[in-house]
LOKEPA-982002 format. One line per 8 residues: number of its first residue (from 0); their letters; for each residue x, y, z of C-alpha. Coordinates in Angstrom, 1 decimal, decimal comma, always signed. Example, Ala and Ser with C-alpha at 12.3 -4.5 7.8 and 13.67 -1.06 7.14 Angstrom:
<pts>
0	as	+12,3/-4,5/+7,8; +13,7/-1,1/+7,1;
</pts>
This chain:
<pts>
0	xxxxxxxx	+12,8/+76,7/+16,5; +14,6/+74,5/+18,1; +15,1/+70,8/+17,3; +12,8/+68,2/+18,6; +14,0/+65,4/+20,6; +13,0/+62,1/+21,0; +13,6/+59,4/+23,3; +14,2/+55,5/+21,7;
8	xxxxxxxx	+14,8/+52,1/+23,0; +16,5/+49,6/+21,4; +14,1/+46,8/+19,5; +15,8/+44,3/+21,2; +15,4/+45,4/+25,0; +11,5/+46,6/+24,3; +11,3/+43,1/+23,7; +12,5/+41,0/+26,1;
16	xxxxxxxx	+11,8/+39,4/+28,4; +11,4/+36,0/+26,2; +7,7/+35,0/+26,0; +5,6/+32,6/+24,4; +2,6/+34,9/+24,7; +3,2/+37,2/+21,9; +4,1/+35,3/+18,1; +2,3/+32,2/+17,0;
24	xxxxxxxx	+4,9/+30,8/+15,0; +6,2/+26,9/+15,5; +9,6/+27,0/+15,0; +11,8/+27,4/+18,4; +13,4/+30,8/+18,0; +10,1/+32,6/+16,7; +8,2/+31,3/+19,7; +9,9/+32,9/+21,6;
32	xxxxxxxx	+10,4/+36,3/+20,8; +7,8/+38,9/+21,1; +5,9/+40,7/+17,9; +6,8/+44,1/+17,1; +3,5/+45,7/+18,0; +4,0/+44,5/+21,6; +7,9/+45,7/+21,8; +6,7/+48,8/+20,4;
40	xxxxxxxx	+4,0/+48,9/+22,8; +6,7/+48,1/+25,5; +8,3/+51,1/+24,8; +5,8/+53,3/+24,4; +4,2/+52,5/+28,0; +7,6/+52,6/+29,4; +8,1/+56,5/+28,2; +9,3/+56,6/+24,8;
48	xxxxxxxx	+8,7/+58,2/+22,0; +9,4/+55,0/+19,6; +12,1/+52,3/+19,2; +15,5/+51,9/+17,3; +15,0/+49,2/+14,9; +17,0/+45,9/+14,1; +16,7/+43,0/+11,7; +15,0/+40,4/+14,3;
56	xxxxxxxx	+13,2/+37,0/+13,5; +9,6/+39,3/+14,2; +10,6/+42,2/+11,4; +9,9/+42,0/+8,0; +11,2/+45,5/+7,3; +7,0/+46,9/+6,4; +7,2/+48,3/+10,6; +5,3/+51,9/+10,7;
64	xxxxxxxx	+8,3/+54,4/+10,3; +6,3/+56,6/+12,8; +7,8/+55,2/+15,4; +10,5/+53,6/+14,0; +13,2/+56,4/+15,0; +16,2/+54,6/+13,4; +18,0/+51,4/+13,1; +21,2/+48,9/+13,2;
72	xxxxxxxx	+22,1/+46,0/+11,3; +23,0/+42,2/+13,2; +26,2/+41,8/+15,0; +27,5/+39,7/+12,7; +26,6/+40,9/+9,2; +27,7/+37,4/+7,4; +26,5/+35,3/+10,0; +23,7/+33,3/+9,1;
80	xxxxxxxx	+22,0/+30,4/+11,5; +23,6/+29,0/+14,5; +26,5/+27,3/+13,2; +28,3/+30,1/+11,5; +26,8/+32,6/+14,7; +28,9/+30,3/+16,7; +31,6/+30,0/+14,4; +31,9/+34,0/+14,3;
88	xxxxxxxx	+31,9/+34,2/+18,4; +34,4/+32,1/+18,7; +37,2/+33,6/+16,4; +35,9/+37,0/+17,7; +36,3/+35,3/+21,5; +32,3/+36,6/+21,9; +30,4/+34,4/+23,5; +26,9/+35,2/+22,6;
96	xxxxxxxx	+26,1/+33,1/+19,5; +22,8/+32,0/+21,3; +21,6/+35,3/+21,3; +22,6/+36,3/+17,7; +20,8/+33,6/+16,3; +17,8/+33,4/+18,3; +16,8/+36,9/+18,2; +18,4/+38,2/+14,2;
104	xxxxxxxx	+16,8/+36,9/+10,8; +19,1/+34,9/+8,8; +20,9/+36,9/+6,7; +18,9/+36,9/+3,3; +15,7/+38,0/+4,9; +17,9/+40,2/+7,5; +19,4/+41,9/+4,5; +15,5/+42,4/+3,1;
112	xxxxxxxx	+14,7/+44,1/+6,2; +17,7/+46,2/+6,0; +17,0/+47,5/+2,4; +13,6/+48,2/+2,7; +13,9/+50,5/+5,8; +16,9/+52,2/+4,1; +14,1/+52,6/+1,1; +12,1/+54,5/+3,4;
120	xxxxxxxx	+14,9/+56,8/+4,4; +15,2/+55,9/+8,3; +18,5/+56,7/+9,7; +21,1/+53,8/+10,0; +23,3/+53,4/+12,7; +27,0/+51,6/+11,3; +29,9/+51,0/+13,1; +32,3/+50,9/+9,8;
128	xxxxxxxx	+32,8/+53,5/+7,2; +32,0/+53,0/+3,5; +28,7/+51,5/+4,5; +25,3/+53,4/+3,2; +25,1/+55,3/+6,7; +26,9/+58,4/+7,5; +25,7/+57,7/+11,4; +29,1/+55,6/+12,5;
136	xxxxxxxx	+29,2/+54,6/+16,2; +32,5/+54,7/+17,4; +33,6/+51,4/+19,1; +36,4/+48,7/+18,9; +34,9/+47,3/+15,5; +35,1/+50,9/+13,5; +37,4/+50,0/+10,5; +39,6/+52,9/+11,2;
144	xxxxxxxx	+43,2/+53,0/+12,5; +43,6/+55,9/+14,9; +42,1/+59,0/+16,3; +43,5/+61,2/+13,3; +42,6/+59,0/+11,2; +38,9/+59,4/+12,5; +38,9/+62,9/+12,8; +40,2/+63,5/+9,0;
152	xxxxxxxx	+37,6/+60,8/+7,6; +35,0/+63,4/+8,9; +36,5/+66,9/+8,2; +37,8/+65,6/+4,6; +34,6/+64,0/+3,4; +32,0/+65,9/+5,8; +29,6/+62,9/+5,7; +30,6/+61,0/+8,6;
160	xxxxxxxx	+28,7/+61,9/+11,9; +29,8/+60,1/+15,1; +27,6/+58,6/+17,2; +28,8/+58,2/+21,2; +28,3/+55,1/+23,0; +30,1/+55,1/+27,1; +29,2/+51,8/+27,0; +32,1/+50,6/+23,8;
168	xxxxxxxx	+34,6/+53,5/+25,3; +34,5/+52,2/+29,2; +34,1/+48,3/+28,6; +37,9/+48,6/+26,8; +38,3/+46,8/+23,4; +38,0/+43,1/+22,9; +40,7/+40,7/+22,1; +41,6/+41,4/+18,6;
176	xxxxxxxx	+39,5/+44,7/+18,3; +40,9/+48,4/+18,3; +42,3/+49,5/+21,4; +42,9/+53,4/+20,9; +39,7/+54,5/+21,9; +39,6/+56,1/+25,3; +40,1/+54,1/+28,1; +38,8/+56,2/+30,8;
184	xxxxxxxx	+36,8/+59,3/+32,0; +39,2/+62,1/+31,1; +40,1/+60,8/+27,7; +36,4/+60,7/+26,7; +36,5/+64,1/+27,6; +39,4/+64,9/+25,4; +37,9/+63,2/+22,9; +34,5/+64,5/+22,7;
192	xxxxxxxx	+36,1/+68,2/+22,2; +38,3/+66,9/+19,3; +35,0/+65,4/+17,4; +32,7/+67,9/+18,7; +32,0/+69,2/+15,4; +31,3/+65,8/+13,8; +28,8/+64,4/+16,4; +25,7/+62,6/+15,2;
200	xxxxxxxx	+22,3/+63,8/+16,2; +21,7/+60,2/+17,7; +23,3/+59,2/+20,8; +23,2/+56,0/+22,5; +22,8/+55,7/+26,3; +24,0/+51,9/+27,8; +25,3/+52,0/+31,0; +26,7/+48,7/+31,7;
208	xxxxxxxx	+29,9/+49,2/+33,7; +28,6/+51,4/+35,8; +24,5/+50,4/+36,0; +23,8/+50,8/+39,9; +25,7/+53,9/+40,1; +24,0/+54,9/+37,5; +20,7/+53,7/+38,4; +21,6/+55,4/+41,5;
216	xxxxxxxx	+22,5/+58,9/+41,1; +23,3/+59,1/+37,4; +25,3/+62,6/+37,5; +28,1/+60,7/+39,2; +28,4/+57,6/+37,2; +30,9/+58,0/+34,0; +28,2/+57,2/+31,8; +26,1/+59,8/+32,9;
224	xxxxxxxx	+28,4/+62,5/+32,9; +30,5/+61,4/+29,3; +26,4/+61,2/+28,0; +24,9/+64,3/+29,3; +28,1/+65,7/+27,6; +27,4/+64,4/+24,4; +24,0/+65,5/+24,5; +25,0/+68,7/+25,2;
232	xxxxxxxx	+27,4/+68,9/+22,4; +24,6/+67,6/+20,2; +22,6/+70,4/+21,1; +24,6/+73,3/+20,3; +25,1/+71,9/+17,1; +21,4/+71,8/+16,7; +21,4/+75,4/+17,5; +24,6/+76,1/+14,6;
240	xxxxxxxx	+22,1/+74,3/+12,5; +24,2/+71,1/+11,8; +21,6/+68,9/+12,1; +18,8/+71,1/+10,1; +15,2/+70,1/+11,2; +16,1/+66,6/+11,8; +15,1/+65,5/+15,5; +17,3/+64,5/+18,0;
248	xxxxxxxx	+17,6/+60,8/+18,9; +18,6/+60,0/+22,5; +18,0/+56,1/+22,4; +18,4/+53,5/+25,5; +20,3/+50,7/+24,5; +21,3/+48,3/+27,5; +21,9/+44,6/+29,1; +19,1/+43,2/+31,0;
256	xxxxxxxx	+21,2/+40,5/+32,3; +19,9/+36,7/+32,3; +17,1/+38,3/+34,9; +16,1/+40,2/+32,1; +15,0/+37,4/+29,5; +12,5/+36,0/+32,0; +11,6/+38,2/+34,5; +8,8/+40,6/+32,5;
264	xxxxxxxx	+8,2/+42,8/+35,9; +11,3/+43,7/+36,3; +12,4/+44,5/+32,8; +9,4/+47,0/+32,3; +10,6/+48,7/+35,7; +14,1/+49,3/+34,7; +12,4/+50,1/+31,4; +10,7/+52,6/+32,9;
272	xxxxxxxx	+13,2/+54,0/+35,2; +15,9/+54,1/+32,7; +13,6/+55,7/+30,1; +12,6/+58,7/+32,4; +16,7/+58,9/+33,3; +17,1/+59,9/+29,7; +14,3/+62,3/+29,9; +15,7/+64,0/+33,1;
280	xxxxx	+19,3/+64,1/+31,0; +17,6/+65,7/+28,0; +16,6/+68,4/+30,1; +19,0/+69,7/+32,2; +22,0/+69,0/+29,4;
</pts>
């Protein structure tokens, strides 16, 4: 029987665009972020099958694991409040500390969230090895040194799966950050055959580069093409029987833009359009 697949969206794009409608909480940064039962509800009326969680001011960690596919931690795991958000963007030359602090719990109750859905055995999503998840996303903050380097961490201690992103592969790295990651469309390729073997059962879809083209006639855009590969490679190691009778998670991470954060038509329409774009990748990978 083969494995099932489900479709996910980010916690933090099922719940923009900012609203005062949703949480009745006085402080500033709860006012204005919606509940979890209306992102969830977000998602599901856009066409997926539940969300991918993260430690935001509206969580306290108790959210139904029905739905709840999977989850990351913050951005900045040691940031906590604005001060040290902005302290961390600005050595790390990231300019969103607005966003980290408005939308993540500080990091005690952030931390609470964490351990409790990791008590209820929902997949994690890390970026850094040694950390309780064996799911690592491979982008420009992986603490890992090369390619080799990657590929022996998972063949030596076969507990590392690697989950794809186009989105941290095409964008190039950051100042400071990793840089041997592939910088274009052929070296994903390459890539993707060497850790074939090793890819997670989740991938993440985020066009940004590349979002009109994408939008557009996704089988032409990088992102589309690099994705639809990785699902592909995810599903014949569902057949090998990798992955057991764990479900595979194709979740929609991506940037709404400043549109985004107040304009609550057109964030459920690209919801919508983006969600049935991973549905129509699903099925003809």
């Amino acid at each position: 029987m083969p494995n099932e697949i489900k479709i996910g969206v980010s916690l933090l794009n099922a719940m923009l665009p900012l609203t005062f409608k949703y949480h009745t909480g006085w402080g500033f940064p709860e006012m204005m972020i919606r509940s979890y039962e209306s992102a969830l509800e977000n998602a599901l009326e856009a066409g997926a099958d539940g969300i991918q969680g993260l430690p935001l001011r509206s969580c306290d960690g108790s959210e139904s694991s029905e739905y709840l596919l999977d989850f990351e931690g913050a951005w900045r795991e040691e940031s906590s409040g604005f001060w040290q958000s902005l302290g961390a963007s600005l050595k790390e030359r990231c300019y969103d500390p607005i966003l980290q602090w408005l939308f993540f719990a500080d990091q005690p109750e952030r931390d609470q969230i964490l351990q409790n859905w990791r008590a209820r055995g929902i997949s994690e999503v890390s970026d850094q090895f040694g950390a309780e998840s064996k799911h690592i996303e491979l982008s420009d903050w992986i603490n890992a040194e090369s390619i080799d380097e990657l590929i022996t961490q998972a063949k030596n201690s076969r507990q590392y799966d690697y989950v794809f992103d186009a989105r941290h592969w095409f964008e190039g790295p950051r100042p400071g950050r990793k840089d041997y990651l592939p910088k274009n469309f052929y070296d994903c390729i390459g890539l993707q055959n060497d850790l074939a073997d090793y890819m997670s059962r989740i991938v993440h879809i985020q066009p940004s580069v590349d979002m009109e083209e994408f939008l557009k006639a996704w089988p032409l855009s990088e992102t589309g093409q690099t994705t639809s590969r990785a699902i592909q490679i995810v599903k014949k190691n569902a057949r090998a029987g990798k992955y057991g009778d764990k479900p595979i998670l194709v979740i929609l991470e991506f940037n709404p833009g400043i549109r985004g954060l107040f304009d609550e038509k057109f964030m459920r329409e690209r919801t919508r359009q983006l969600v049935a774009i991973c549905r129509e990748m699903v099925a003809v990978a």
